[in-house]
C-alpha positions in Angstrom: 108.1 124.3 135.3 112.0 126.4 134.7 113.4 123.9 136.7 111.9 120.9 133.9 112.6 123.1 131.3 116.0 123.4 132.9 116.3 119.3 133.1 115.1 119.0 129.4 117.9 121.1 128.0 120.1 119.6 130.2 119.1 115.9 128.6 119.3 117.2 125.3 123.2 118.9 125.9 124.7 115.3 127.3 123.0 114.1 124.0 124.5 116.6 121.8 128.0 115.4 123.9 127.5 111.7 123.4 127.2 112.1 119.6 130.1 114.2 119.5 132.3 111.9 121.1 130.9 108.9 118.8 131.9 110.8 115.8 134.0 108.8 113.6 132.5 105.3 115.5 129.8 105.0 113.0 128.8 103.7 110.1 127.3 104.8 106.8 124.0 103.6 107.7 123.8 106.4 110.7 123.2 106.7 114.5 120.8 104.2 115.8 118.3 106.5 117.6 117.8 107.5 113.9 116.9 104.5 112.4 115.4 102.4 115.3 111.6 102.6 114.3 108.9 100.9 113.5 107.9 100.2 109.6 105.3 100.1 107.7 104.8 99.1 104.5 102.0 101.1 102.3 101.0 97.6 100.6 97.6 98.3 102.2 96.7 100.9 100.2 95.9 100.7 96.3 98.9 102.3 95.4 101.0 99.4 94.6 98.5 96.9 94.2 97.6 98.5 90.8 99.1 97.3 87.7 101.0 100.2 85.6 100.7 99.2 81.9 103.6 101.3 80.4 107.1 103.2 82.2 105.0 106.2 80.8 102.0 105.7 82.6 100.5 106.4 86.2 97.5 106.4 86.2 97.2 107.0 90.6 98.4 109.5 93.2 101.2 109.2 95.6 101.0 107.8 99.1 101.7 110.4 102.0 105.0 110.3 103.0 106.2 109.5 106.3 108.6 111.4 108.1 111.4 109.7 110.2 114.5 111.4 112.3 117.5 112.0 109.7 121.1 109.7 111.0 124.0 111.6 112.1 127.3 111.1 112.0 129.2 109.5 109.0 132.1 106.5 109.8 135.4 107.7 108.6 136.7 104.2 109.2 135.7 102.4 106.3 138.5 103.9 103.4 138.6 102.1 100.5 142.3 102.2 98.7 142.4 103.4 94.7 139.9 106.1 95.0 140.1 107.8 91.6 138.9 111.4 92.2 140.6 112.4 88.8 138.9 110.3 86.8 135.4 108.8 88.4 133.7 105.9 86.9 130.2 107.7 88.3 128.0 110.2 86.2 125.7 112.6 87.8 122.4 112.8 85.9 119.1 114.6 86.9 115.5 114.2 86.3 114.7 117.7 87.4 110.9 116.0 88.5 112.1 113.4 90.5 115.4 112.3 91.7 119.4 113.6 90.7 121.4 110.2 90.3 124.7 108.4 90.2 124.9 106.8 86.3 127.2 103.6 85.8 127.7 102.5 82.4 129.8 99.2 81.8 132.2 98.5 78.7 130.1 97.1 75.6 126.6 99.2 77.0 124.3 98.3 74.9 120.1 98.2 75.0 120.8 94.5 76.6 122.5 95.2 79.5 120.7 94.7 82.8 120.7 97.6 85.0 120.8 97.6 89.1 118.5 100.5 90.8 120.1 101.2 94.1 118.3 102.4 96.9 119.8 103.2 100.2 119.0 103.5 103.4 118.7 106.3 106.0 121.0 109.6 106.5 121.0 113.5 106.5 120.8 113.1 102.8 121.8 117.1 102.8 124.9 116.4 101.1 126.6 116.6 97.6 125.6 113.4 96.0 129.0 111.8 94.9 129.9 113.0 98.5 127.1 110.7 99.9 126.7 108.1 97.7 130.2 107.4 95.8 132.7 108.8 98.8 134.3 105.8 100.5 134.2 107.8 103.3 130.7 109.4 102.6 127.1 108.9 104.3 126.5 105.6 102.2 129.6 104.8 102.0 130.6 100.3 100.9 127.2 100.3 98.9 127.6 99.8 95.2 128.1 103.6 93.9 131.2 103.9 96.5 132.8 100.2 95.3 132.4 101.6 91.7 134.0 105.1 92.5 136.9 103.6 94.5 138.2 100.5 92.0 136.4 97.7 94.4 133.7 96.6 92.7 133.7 92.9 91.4 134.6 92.6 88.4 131.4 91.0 87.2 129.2 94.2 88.5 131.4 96.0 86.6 131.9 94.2 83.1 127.9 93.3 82.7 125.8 96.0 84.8 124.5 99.2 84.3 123.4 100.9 88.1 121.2 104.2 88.5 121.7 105.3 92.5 118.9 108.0 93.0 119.4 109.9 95.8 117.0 111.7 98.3 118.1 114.5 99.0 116.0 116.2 101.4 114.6 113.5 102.9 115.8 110.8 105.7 115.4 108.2 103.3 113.3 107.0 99.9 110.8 105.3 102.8 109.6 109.1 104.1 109.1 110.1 100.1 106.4 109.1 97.9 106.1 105.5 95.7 105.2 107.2 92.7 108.3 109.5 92.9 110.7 106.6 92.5 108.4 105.1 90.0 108.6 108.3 87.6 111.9 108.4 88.1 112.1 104.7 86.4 109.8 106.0 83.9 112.2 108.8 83.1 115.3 106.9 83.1 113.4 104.5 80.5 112.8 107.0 78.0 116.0 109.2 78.2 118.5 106.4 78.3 120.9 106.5 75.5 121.2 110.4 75.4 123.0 113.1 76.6 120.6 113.7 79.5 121.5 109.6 80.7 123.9 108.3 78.7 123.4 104.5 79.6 121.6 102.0 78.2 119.8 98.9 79.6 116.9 96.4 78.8 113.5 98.1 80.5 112.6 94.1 81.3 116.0 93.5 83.5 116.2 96.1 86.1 116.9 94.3 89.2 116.3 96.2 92.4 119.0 96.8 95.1 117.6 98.4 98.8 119.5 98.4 102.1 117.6 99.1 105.4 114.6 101.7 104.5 115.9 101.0 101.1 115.1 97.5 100.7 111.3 97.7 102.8 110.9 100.1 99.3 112.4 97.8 97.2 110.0 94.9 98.7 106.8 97.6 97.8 108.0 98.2 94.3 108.3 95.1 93.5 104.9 94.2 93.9 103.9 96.2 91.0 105.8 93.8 88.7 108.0 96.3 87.5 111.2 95.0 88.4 112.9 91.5 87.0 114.5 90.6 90.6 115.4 92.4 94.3 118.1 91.7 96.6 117.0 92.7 99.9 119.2 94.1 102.6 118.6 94.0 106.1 114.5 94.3 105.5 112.9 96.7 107.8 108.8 96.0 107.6 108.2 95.1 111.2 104.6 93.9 110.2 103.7 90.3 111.0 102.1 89.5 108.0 101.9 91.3 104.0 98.7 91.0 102.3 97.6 88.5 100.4 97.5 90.9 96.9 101.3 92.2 97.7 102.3 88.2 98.2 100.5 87.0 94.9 102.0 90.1 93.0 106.1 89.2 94.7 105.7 85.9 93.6 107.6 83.9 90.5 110.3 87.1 91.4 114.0 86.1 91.9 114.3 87.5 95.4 117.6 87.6 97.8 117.4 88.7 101.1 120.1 89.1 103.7 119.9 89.7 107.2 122.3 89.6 110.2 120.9 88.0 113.5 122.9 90.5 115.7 121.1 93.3 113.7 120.5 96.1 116.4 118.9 98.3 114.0 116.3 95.9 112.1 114.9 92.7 113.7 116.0 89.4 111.7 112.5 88.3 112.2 111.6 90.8 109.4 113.6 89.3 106.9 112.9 86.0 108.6 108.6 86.5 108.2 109.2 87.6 104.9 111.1 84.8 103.3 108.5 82.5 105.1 105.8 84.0 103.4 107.5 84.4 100.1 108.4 80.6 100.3 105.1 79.6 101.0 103.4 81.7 98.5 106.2 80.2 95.5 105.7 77.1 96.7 102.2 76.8 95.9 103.0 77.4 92.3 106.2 74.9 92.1 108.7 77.2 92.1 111.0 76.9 95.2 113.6 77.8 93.7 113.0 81.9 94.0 114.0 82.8 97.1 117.1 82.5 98.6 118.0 84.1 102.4 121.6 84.6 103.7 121.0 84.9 107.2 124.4 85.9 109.4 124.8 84.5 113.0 127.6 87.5 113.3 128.1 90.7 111.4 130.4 89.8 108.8 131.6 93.9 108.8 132.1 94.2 112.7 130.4 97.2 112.4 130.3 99.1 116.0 127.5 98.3 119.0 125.5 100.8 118.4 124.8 99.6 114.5 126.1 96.6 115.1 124.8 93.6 112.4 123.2 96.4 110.3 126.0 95.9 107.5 124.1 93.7 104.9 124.0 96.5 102.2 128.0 96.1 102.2 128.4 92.6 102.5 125.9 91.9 99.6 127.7 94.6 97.6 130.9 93.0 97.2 130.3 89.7 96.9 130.9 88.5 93.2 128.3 85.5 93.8 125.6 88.4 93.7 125.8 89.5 90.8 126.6 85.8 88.8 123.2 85.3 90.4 121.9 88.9 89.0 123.5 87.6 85.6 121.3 84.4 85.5 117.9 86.0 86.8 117.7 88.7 84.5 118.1 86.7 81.6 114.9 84.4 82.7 112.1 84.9 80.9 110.0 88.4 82.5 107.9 90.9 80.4 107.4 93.5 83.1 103.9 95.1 82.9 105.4 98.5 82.3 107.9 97.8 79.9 105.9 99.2 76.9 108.5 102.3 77.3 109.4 104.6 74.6 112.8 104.2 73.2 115.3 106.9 73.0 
C-alpha cells in the first residue's frame, strides 16, 4: 500500500513538471485535461423550458451546478499592440446578487443600441476581472472584452454595440454555475441600465448572445427561453446526440451562428455539426432556412498549440467584421422577447 501511495505521488509530481514546462505554450482557453469532458445540457429539466414573462420575473429555482476541473496556465503569446492601460474602454460594474462585469458603451449609446452578452469559456476564474477578461495577455485573452481593451476590435463592434462580459469568478466556467444566475443577472442589467450602477444603455429586445466553449453549450440553453434576439456559438460543447424536441421548437425562428474547427482537440466538431443539423431541420419546417449559418474550419485559423489545438473559434469569430454586419441586421428583425416587459431606468 506505501509503495502505491508512493507511485501515486510520484504520477502527480511529473504532472505538476509537465505543466510547468508548458507554461507560456497555452492558450486562453486553458490546459486540455481541464476542459476535455463530457457535456450536458440541462434542457431536460423544466428549467429552461419555462417561459419567463418579464426580465423581473422567475418564477422557478436553479439547476444544480456541475462541477468541472478549473484550466491552468494562461498563453503569454497572444499580445495585442495599443493596449491602453491609461485610459480603458472597459467599465467594471457589479450586481452584488449575481455576477461583477466588463461594461462597453459605444459612441451615440442610446436605448436602441443592441447589446452583446459575452460568455466565456473555462479557466481558474480566481483572477482580477480586467486581468482575465480585458488583458491581452489574460486567462480569456482575443475574446471580445480583450479586442475592446487593446484598440483591436472592428470597428463596427465598436461604433454600434453595447457588450456586458460577466465573469465567474469562483467557478471553472458559467456551465458549473446555475441558469437562473445568469438569467438575474440580465434581469438586473435591464433595469439598472442608464445609471450610475451600469451606465449603458441597450434595447431589452436586441441582446444577442456571445459563448465560446462552456460558454456557448450556455448560450445554446439560454436561448431556448426566448430571451435573447440571436447567438453566435463558439466551438459548442453539448456532446449529446440529440436536444429535445421542446429546446428545438423554443431555438427555432432565432438567428444562430455557429463555428467550429474540425481539428478541435478540445470539443468534437460533431457537436456543432448535430446541432446545426437539428436546428436546420427544425427551421426548415417552418420556411425559414435562412437562420442558421455554420463556419466550419478544416484547420485552426489561430494555430493554436497541440494540446488546444482547433479550440480557437471564440477568437476568430471575435474579430471578424462580417460578425457583427450580421449582428447589425439580425437584431433589427422583428423579435419581442418574452421577457422584455422590463422596467426602465
Amino acid at each position: 500500500m506505501f509503495a502505491f501511495v508512493l507511485i501515486l505521488k510520484a504520477i502527480k509530481f511529473v504532472e505538476m513538471l509537465e505543466l510547468a514546462a508548458s507554461a507560456g505554450k497555452e492558450t486562453c482557453v486553458g490546459r486540455r485535461a481541464a476542459l476535455v469532458a463530457t457535456r450536458h445540457l440541462f434542457l431536460t429539466s423544466p428549467l429552461l423550458l419555462l417561459p419567463r414573462t418579464s426580465w423581473g420575473s422567475t418564477g422557478f429555482s436553479p439547476t444544480a451546478s456541475m462541477d468541472i476541473p478549473a484550466a491552468a496556465n494562461v498563453d503569454r503569446r497572444y499580445h495585442l499592440d495599443g493596449m491602453e492601460s491609461n485610459s480603458p474602454k472597459l467599465q467594471i460594474v457589479a450586481d452584488p446578487k449575481t455576477y461583477s462585469s466588463l461594461a462597453f458603451a459605444p459612441p451615440n449609446n442610446n436605448g436602441k443600441t443592441p447589446l452583446i452578452l459575452v460568455l466565456h469559456g473555462a479557466g481558474r476564474n480566481d483572477q482580477d476581472i480586467r486581468q482575465d477578461l480585458a488583458d491581452p495577455y489574460g486567462e480569456h485573452a482575443g475574446l471580445i472584452p480583450s479586442l475592446i481593451e487593446s484598440g483591436n476590435a472592428p470597428h463596427n463592434l465598436l461604433q454600434n454595440f453595447a457588450v456586458l462580459a460577466p465573469y465567474s469568478y469562483g467557478k471553472s466556467s458559467f456551465y458549473s454555475d446555475s441558469r437562473t444566475k445568469l438569467l438575474d443577472f440580465c434581469d438586473w442589467a435591464v433595469q439598472n441600465q442608464n445609471t450610475e450602477t451600469l451606465p449603458i444603455q441597450f434595447d431589452p429586445n436586441r441582446i444577442i448572445l456571445f459563448g465560446f466553449s462552456d460558454g456557448a453549450t450556455v448560450a445554446v440553453e439560454l436561448l431556448t427561453t426566448r430571451r435573447f434576439a440571436a447567438g453566435v456559438i463558439c466551438s459548442y460543447g453539448y456532446s449529446g446526440k440529440t436536444l429535445p424536441a421542446a429546446a428545438l421548437d423554443r431555438l427555432s425562428n432565432l438567428p444562430i451562428w455557429v463555428f467550429h474547427s474540425q481539428d478541435d482537440v478540445i470539443f468534437d466538431v460533431q457537436n456543432s455539426d448535430r446541432l446545426v443539423h437539428q436546428l436546420e431541420t427544425v427551421n426548415e419546417k417552418q420556411g425559414r432556412s435562412d437562420m442558421v449559418r455554420y463556419s466550419k474550419y478544416t484547420k485552426d485559423p489561430e494555430n493554436l498549440p497541440p494540446r488546444v489545438r482547433g479550440h480557437s473559434m471564440g477568437i476568430t469569430a471575435s474579430k471578424m467584421p462580417e460578425l457583427y454586419d450580421w449582428m447589425l441586421h439580425v437584431s433589427k428583425l422583428p423579435f419581442q422577447s418574452q421577457l422584455t416587459e422590463a422596467n426602465p431606468s
